[in-house]
SEBA-104188 format. One record per residue (C-alpha): residue in one letter; x, y, z. Coordinates in steps of 0.25 Angstrom, whole numbers, plus 2048, in hexadecimal, padded with zeros to 3 digits. Example, Ala and Ser with C-alpha at 12.3 -4.5 7.8 and 13.67 -1.06 7.14 Angstrom:
SEBA-104188
r residu: A; px: 831; py: 7EE; pz: 81F;
r residu: S; px: 837; py: 7FC; pz: 81D;
This chain:
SEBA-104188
r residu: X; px: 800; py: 800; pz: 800;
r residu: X; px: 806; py: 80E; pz: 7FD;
r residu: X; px: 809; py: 818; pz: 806;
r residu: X; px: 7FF; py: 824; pz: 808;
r residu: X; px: 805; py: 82E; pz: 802;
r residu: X; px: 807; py: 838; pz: 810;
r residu: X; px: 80F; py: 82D; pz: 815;
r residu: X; px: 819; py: 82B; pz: 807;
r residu: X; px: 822; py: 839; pz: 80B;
r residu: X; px: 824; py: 834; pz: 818;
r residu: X; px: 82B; py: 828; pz: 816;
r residu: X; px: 831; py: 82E; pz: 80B;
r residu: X; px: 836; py: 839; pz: 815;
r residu: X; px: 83C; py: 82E; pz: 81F;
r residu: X; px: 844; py: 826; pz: 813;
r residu: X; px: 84B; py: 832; pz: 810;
r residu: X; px: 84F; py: 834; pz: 81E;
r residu: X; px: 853; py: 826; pz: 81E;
r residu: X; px: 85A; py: 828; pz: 813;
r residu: X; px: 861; py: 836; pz: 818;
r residu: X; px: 865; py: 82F; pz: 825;
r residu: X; px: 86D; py: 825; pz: 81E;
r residu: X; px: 873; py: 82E; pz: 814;
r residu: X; px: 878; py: 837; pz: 81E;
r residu: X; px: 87E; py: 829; pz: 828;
r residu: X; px: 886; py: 826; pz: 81C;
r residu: X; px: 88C; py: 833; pz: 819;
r residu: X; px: 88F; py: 836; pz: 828;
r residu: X; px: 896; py: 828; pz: 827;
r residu: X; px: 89D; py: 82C; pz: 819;
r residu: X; px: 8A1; py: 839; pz: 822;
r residu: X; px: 8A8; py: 832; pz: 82C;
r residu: X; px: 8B5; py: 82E; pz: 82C;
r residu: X; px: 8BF; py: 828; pz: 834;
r residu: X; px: 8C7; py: 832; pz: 83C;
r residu: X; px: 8D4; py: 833; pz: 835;
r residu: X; px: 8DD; py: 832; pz: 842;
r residu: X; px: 8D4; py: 823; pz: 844;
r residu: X; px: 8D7; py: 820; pz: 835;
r residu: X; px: 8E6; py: 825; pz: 837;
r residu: X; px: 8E7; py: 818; pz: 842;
r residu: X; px: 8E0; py: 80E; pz: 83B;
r residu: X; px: 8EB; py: 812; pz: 82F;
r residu: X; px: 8F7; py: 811; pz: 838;
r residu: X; px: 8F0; py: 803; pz: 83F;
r residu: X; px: 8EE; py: 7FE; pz: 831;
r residu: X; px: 8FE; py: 802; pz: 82F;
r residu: X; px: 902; py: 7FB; pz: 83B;
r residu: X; px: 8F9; py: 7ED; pz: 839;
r residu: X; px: 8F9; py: 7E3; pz: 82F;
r residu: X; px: 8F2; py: 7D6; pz: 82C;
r residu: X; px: 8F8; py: 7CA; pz: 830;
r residu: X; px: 8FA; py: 7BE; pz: 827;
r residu: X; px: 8EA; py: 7B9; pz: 823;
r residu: X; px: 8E4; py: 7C4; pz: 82B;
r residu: X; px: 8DB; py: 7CF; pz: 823;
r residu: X; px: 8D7; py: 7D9; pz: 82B;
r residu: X; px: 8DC; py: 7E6; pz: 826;
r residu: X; px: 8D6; py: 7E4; pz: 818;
r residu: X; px: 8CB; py: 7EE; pz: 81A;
r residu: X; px: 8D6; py: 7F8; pz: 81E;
r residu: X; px: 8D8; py: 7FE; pz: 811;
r residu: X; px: 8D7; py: 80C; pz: 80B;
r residu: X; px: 8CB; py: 80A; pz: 804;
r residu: X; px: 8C4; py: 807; pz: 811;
r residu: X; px: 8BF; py: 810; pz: 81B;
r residu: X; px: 8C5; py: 80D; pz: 829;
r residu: X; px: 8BA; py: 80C; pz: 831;
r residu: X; px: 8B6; py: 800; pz: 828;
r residu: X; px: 8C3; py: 7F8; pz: 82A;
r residu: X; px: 8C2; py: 7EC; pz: 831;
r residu: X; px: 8C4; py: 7EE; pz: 840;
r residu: X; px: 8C0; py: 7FD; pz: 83F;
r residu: X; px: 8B3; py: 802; pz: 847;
r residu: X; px: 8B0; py: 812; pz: 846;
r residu: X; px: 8A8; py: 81B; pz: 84B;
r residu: X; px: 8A3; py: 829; pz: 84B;
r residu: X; px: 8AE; py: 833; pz: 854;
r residu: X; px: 8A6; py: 838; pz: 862;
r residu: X; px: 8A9; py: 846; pz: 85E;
r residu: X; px: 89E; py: 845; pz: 853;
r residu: X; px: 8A5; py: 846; pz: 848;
r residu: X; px: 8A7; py: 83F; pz: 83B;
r residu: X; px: 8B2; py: 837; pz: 83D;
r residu: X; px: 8B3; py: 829; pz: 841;
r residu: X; px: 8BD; py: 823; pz: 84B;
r residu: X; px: 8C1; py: 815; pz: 84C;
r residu: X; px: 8BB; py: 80E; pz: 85B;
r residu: X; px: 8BE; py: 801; pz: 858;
r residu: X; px: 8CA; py: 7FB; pz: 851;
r residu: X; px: 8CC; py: 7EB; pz: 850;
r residu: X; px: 8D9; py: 7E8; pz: 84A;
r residu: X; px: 8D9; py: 7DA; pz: 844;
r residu: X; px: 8CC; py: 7CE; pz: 842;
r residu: X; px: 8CD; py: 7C6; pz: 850;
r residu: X; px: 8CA; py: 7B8; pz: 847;
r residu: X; px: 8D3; py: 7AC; pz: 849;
r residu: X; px: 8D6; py: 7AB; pz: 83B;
r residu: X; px: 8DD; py: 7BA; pz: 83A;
r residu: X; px: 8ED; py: 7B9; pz: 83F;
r residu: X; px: 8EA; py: 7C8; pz: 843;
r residu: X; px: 8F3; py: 7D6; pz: 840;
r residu: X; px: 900; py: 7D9; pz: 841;
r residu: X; px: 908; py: 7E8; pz: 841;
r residu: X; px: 908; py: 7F1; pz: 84D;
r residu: X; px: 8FE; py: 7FB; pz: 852;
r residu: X; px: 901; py: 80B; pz: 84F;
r residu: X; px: 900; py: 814; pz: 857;
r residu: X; px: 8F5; py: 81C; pz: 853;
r residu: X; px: 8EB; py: 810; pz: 858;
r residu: X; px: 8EA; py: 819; pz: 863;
r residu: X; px: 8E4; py: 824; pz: 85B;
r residu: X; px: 8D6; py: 81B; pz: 858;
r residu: X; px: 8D1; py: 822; pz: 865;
r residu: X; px: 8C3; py: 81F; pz: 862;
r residu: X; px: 8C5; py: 80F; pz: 863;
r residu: X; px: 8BF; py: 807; pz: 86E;
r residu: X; px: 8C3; py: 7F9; pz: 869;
r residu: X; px: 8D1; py: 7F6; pz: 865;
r residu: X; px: 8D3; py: 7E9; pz: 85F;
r residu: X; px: 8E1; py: 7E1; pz: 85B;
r residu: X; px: 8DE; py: 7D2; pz: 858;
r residu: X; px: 8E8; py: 7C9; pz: 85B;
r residu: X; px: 8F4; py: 7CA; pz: 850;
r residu: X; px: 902; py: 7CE; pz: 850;
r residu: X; px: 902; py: 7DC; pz: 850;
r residu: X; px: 90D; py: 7E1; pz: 858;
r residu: X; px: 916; py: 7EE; pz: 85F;
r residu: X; px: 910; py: 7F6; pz: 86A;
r residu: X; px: 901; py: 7FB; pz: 86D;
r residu: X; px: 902; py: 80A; pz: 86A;
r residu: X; px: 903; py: 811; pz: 877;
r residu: X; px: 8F8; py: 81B; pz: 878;
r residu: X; px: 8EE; py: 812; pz: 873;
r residu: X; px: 8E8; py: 813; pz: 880;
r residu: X; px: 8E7; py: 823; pz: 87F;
r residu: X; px: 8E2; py: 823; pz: 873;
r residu: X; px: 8D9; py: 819; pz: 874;
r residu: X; px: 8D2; py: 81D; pz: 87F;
r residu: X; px: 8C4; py: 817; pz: 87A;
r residu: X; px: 8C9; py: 809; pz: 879;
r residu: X; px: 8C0; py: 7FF; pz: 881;
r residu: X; px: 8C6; py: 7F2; pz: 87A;
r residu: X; px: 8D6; py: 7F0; pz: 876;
r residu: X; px: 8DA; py: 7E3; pz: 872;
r residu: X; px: 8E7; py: 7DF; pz: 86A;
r residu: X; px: 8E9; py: 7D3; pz: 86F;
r residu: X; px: 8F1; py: 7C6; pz: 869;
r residu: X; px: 8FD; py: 7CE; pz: 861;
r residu: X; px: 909; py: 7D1; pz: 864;
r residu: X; px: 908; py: 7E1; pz: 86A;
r residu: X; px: 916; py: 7E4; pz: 873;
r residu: X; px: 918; py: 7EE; pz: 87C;
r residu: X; px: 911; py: 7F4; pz: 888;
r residu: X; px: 901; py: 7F5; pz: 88A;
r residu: X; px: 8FE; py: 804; pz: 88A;
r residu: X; px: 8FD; py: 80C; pz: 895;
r residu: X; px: 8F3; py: 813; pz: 88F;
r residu: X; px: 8EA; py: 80B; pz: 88E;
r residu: X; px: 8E7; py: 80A; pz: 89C;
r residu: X; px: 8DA; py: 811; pz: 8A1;
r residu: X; px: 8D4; py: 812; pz: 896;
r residu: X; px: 8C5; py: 816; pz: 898;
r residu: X; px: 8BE; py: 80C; pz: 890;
r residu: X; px: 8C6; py: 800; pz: 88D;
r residu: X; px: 8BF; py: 7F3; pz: 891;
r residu: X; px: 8CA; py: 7E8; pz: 88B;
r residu: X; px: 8DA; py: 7E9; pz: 88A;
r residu: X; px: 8DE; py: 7DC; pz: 882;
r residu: X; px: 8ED; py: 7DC; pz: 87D;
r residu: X; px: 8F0; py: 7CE; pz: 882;
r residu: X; px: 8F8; py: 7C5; pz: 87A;
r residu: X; px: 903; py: 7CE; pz: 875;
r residu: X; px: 911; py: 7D2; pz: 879;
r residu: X; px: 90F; py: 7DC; pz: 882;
r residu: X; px: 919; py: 7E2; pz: 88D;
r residu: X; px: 91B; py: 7EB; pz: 89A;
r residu: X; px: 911; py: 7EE; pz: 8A4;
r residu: X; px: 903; py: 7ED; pz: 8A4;
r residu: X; px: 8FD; py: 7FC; pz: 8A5;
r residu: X; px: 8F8; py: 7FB; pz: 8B4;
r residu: X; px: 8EC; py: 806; pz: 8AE;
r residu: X; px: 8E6; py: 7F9; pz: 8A9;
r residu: X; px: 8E7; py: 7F0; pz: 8B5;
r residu: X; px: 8E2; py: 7FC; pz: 8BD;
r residu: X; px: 8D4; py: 802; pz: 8BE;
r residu: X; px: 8D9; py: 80F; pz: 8B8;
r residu: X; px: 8D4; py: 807; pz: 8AA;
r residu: X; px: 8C6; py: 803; pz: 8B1;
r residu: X; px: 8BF; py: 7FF; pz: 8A3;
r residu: X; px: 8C8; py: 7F4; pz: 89F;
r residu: X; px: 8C3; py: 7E8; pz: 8A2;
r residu: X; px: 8CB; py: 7DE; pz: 899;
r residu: X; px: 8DB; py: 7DE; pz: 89B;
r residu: X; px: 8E3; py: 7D2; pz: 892;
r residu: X; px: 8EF; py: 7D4; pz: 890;
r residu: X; px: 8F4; py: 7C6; pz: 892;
r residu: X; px: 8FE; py: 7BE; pz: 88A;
r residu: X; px: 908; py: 7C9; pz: 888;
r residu: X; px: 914; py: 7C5; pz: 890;
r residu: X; px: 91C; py: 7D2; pz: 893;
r residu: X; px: 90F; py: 7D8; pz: 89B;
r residu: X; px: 917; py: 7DC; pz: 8A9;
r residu: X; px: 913; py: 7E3; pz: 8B6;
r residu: X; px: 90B; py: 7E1; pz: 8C2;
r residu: X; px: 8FD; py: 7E1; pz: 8C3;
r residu: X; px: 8F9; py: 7EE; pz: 8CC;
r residu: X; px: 8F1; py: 7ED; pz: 8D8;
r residu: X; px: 8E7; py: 7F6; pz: 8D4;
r residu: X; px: 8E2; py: 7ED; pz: 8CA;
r residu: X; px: 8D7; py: 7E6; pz: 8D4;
r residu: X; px: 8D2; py: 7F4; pz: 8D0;
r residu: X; px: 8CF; py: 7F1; pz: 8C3;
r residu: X; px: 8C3; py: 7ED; pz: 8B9;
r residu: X; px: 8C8; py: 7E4; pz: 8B3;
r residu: X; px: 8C1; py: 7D6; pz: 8B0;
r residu: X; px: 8CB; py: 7CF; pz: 8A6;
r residu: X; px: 8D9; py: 7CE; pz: 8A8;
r residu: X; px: 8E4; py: 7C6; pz: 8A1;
r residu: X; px: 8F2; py: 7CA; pz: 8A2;
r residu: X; px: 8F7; py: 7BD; pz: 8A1;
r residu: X; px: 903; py: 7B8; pz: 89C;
r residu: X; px: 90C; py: 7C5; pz: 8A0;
r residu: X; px: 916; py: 7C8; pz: 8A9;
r residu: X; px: 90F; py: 7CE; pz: 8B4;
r residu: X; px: 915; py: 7D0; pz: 8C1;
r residu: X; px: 911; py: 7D1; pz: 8CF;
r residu: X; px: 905; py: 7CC; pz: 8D8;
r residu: X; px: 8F7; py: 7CB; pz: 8D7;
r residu: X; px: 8EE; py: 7D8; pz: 8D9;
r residu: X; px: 8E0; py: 7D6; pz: 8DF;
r residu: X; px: 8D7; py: 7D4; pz: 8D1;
r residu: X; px: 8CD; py: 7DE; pz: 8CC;
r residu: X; px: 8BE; py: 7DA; pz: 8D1;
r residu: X; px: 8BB; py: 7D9; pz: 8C3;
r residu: X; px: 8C4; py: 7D1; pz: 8BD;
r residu: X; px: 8BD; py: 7C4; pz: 8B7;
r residu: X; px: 8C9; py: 7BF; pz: 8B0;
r residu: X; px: 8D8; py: 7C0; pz: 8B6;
r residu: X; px: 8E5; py: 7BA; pz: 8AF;
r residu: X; px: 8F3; py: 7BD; pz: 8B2;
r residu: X; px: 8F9; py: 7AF; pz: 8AE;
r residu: X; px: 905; py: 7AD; pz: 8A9;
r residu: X; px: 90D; py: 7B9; pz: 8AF;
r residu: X; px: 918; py: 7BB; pz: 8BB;
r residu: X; px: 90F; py: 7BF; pz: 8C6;
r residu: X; px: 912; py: 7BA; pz: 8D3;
r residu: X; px: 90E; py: 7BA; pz: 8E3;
r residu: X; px: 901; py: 7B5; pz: 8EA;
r residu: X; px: 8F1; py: 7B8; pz: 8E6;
r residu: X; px: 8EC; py: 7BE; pz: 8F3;
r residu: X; px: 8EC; py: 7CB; pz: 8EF;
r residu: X; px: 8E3; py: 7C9; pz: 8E3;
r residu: X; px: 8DA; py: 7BD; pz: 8EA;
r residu: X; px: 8DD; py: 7BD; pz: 8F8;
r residu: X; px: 8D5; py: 7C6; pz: 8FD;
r residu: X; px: 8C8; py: 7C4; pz: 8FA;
r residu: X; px: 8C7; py: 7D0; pz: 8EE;
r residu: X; px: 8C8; py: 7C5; pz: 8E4;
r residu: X; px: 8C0; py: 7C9; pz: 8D7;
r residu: X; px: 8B2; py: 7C2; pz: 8D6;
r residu: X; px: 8B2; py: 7C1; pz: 8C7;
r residu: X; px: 8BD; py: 7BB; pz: 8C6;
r residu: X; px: 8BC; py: 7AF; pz: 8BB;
r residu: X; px: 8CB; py: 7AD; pz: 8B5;
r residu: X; px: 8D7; py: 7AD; pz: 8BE;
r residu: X; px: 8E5; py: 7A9; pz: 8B7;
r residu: X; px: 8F0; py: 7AE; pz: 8C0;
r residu: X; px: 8F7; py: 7A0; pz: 8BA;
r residu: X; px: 908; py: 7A0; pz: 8B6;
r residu: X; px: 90D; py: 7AC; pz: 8C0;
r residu: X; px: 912; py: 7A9; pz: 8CD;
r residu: X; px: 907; py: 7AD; pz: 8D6;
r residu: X; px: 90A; py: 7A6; pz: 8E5;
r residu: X; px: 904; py: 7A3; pz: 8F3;
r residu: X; px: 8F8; py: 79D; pz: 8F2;
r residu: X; px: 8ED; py: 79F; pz: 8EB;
r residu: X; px: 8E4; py: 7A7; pz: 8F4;
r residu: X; px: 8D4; py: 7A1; pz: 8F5;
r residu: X; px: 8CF; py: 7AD; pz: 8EF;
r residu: X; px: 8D2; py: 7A7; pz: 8E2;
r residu: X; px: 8CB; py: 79B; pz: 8E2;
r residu: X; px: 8BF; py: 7A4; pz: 8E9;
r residu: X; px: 8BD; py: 7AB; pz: 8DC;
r residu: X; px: 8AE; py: 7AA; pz: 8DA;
r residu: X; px: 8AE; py: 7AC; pz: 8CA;
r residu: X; px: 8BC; py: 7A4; pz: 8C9;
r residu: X; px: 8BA; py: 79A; pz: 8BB;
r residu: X; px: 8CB; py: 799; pz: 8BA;
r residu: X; px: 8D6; py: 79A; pz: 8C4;
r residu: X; px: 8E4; py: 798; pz: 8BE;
r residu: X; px: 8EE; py: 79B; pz: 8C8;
r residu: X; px: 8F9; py: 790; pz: 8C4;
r residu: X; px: 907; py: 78F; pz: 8C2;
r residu: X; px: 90A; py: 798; pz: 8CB;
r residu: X; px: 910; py: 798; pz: 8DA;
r residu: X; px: 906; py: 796; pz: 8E2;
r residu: X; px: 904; py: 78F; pz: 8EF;
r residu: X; px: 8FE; py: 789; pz: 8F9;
r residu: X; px: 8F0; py: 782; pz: 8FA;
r residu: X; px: 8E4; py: 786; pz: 8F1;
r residu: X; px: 8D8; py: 78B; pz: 8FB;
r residu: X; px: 8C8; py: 78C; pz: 8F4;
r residu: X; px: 8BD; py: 78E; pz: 8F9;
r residu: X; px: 8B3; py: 786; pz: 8FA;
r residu: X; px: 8A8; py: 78A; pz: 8EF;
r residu: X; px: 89E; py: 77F; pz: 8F1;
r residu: X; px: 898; py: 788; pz: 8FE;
r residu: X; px: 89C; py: 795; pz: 8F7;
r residu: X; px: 897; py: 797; pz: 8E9;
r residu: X; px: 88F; py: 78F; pz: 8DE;
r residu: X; px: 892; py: 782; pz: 8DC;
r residu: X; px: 89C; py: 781; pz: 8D2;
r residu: X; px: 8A7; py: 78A; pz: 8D3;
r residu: X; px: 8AB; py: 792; pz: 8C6;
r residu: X; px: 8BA; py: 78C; pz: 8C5;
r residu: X; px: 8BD; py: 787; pz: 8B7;
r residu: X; px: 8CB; py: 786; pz: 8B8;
r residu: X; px: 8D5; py: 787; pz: 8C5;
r residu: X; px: 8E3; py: 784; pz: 8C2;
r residu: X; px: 8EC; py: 787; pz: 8CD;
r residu: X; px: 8F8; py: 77E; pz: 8C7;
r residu: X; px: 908; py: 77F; pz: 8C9;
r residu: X; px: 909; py: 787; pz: 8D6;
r residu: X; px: 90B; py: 782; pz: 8E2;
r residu: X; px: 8FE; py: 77E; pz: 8E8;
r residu: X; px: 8FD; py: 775; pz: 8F5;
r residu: X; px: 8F3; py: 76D; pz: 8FD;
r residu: X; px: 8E6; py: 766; pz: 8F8;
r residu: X; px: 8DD; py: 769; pz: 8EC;
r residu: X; px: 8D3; py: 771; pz: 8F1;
r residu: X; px: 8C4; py: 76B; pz: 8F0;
r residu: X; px: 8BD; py: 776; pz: 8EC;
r residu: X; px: 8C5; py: 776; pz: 8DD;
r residu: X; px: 8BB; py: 769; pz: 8DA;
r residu: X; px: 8B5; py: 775; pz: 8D2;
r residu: X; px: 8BE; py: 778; pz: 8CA;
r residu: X; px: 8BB; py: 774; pz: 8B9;
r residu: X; px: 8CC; py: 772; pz: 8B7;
r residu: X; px: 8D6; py: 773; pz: 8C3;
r residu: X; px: 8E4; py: 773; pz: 8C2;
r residu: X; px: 8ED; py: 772; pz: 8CF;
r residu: X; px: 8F8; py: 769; pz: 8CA;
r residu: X; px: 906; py: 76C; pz: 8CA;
r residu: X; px: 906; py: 772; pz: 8DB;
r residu: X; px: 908; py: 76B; pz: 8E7;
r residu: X; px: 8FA; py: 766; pz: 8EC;
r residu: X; px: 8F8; py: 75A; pz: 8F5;
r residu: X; px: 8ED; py: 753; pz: 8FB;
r residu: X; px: 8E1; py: 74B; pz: 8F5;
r residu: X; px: 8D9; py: 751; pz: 8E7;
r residu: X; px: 8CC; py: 754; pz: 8EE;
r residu: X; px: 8C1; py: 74B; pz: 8EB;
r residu: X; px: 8B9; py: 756; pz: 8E4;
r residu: X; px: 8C3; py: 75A; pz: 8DB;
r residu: X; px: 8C4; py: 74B; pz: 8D6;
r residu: X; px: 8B5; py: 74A; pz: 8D5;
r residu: X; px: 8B3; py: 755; pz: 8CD;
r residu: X; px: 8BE; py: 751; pz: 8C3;
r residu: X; px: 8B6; py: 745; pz: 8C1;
r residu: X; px: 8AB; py: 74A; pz: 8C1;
r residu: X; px: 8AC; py: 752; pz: 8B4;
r residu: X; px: 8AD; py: 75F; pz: 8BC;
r residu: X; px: 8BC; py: 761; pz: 8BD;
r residu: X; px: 8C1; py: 760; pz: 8AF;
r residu: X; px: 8CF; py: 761; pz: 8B4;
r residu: X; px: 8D7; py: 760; pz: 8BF;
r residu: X; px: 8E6; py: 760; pz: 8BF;
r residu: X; px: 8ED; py: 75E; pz: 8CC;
r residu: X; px: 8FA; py: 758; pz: 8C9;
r residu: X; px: 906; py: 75B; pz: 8CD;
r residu: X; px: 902; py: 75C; pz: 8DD;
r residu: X; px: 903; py: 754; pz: 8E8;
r residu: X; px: 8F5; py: 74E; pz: 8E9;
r residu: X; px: 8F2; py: 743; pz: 8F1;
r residu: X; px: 8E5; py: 73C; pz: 8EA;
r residu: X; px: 8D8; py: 73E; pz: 8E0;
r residu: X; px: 8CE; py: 738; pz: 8E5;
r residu: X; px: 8C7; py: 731; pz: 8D9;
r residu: X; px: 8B7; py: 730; pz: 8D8;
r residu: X; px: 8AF; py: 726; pz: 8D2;
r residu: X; px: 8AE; py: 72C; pz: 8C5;
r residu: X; px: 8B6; py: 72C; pz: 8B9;
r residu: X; px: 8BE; py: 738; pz: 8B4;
r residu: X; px: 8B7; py: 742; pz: 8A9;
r residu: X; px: 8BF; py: 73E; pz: 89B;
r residu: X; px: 8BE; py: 74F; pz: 89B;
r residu: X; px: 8C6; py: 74F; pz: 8A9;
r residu: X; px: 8D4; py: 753; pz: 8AA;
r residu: X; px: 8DB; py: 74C; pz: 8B7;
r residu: X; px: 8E9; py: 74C; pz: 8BB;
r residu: X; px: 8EE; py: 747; pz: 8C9;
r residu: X; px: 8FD; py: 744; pz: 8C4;
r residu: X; px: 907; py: 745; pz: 8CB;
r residu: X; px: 904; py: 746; pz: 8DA;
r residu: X; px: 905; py: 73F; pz: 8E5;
r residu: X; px: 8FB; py: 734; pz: 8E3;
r residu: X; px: 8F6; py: 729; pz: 8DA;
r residu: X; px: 8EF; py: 72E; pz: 8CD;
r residu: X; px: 8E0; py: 727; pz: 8CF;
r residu: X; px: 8DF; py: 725; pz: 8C0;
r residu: X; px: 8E6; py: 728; pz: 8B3;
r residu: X; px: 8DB; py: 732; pz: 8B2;
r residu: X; px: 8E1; py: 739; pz: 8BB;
r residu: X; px: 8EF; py: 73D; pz: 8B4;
r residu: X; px: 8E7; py: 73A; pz: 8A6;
r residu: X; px: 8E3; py: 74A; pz: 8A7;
r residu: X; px: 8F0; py: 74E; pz: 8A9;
r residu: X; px: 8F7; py: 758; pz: 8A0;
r residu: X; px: 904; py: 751; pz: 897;
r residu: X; px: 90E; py: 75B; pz: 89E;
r residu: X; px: 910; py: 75E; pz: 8AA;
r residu: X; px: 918; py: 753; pz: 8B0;
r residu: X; px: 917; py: 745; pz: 8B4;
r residu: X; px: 90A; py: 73E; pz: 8B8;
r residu: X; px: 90E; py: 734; pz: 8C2;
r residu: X; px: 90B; py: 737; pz: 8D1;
r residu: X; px: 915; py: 73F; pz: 8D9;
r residu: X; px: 921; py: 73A; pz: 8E0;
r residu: X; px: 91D; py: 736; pz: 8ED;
r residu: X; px: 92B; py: 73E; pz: 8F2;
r residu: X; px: 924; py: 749; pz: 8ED;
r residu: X; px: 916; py: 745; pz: 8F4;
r residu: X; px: 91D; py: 743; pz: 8FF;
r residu: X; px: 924; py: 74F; pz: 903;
r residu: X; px: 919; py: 756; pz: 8FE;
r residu: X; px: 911; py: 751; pz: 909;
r residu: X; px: 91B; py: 755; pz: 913;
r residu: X; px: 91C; py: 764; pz: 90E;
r residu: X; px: 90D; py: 764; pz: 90F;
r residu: X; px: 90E; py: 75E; pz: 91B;
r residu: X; px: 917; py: 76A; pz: 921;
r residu: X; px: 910; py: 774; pz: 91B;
r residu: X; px: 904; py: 773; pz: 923;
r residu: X; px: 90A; py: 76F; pz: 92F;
r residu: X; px: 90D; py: 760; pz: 92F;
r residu: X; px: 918; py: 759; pz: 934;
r residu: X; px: 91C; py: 754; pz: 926;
């Protein structure tokens, strides 16, 4: 049915706004243009970067394109209202499996992008030093990652206390000198994700202020950090400072009750962390993985007793506390635990009957405990999981089956029982320690 006729100029009148509208979003787009300073950098990146073997990603950064389409590139419209574009998010390289990445070195004027808020390296073999005035330039950023290359030098100092950033990820480079403490401190309030792990050459201490923090993801693993344990952020959900040179006893950070109740991942594993390992740490109430070995510590291994504390089944996944110097028994309570690792120290006494039950059960899907001096495993009526990892080898006892050195690892040593010279003056030093006559 056609339209009366008083109604045909009206829609007529709102198709040619329509049509004015869109004519006048294209030419405001046509009017813009990148800001040449912005355009000067991506020039100078595109200078300093290049394709690696089988990798295709500067293909659209030609000439004959403009550089807000280049792949990587995101702009938008400059706050001051004028025409000009600035580039806010730059991500340098694909991310995918099948690309080996960039190569080159980063120029300095990456720090004049001073609209960006997402700075993205993908893992490569770009190299040299990150320019050192990134962090005043880019004073925007809330995401800066450049991990897996081959980056040297020093982390700048600048960019500590940045307003905005959220995530600092420059692990798996080759890194050296000390960690800015700005960033470890809560003078940089909105970061929340720090890795710089798998460096190597990252050095100094971690300040005491940093319990002060916001942080909820830390990994400076694999480093050469120095000095004792600080008390941990209350935030912190995950924690790693394995691999490095750090050293003396953990109450500082879990003895004294302020122990952070997030906390899900610790691995304070390879240092040479001492003394016992305080209660507070197996008290963690969101704890899923405790890896505290091959260090120095000592002494007996005291849990508390979820069963009367908390739900059911506790969170642990994993406990490893192997190669120190533990002593006494295997505590009851680590029944729980999915995987459990106290080999290579010096425990005695019987494996508790829980802990065997729950191996054979199907609920403990590995427990290495060789390596001791452990009297006895109590075997239940039940045969062992084919998923079950068990070894009991090399202690001071008789193996109750070939299931019970049939889990054990092909290296670490013989897997006969110990030598009953060994057991014996074992017994004696425990014996004396706790006030026997030997």
């Amino acid at each position: 049915m056609a339209l009366p006729t008083s109604r045909r100029p009206l829609r007529f009148f709102f198709a040619v706004v329509v049509v004015l509208v869109l004519l006048g979003s294209v030419a405001s787009s046509a009017a813009a243009v990148l800001h040449e300073r912005d355009a000067a950098a991506l020039r100078d990146i595109r200078a300093g970067l290049r394709d690696l073997p089988g990798s295709r990603f500067f293909e659209s950064w030609d000439d004959a394109t403009n550089p807000c389409d280049y792949a990587g590139v995101v702009c938008e419209p400059e706050d001051t209202g004028s025409d000009a574009l600035r580039v806010s998010v730059l991500t340098l390289g694909t991310g995918l499996a099948d690309s080996p990445g960039l190569a080159g070195t980063l120029p300095a004027s990456l720090a004049s992008l001073t609209a960006l808020t997402d700075l993205v390296l993908y893992p490569g073999r770009v190299s040299g030093a990150i320019p050192a005035d990134i962090g005043s330039g880019l004073r925007r950023l809330r995401l800066l990652s450049m991990s897996g290359n081959q980056l040297t030098g020093q982390i700048p100092e600048s960019l500590a206390g940045l307003p905005d950033l959220h995530t600092l990820d420059l692990g798996n480079n080759r890194l050296d000198g000390s960690i800015p403490c700005g960033l470890l401190l809560p003078s940089s309030p909105s970061l929340k994700v720090l890795i710089l792990a798998n460096n190597g050459g990252l050095s100094g201490q971690i300040p005491d202020q940093f319990s002060g923090s916001q942080l909820f993801h830390v990994d400076l693993s694999r480093n050469s950090i120095t000095g004792t344990l600080p008390p941990l952020p209350q935030t912190v959900r995950y924690f790693s400072v394995a691999g490095n040179s750090m050293q003396g006893s953990l109450d500082d950070a879990f003895g004294n009750g302020s122990a952070p109740t997030d906390l899900a991942f610790l691995d304070l594993s390879m240092n040479n962390f001492s003394g016992s390992i305080p209660r507070g740490v197996f008290a963690l109430p969101s704890a899923s993985s405790l890896l505290l070995s091959r260090n120095s510590f000592t002494g007996p291994l005291t849990v508390p007793a979820f069963a009367s504390e908390r739900a059911a089944t506790p969170p642990w996944s994993v406990v490893d506390v192997s190669h120190n110097g533990i002593t006494g028994a295997v505590p009851e309570d680590l029944a729980a635990v999915e995987s459990l690792y106290v080999n290579n120290n010096r425990m005695s006494g019987e494996v508790p009957e829980a802990v065997a039950r729950s191996v054979f059960a199907g609920r403990m899907t590995t427990f290495y405990a060789q390596h001791n001096f452990l009297t006895g495993f109590p075997v239940p009526p039940l045969p062992l999981p084919d998923s079950a990892a068990l070894c009991l080898s090399y202690n001071c006892m008789e193996l109750p089956s070939a299931s019970a050195a049939g889990g054990c690892p092909t290296i670490g040593g013989p897997l006969e029982s110990r030598p009953a010279d060994q057991c014996r003056s074992s017994a004696a030093a425990d014996a004396g320690s706790s006030g026997g006559d030997g």
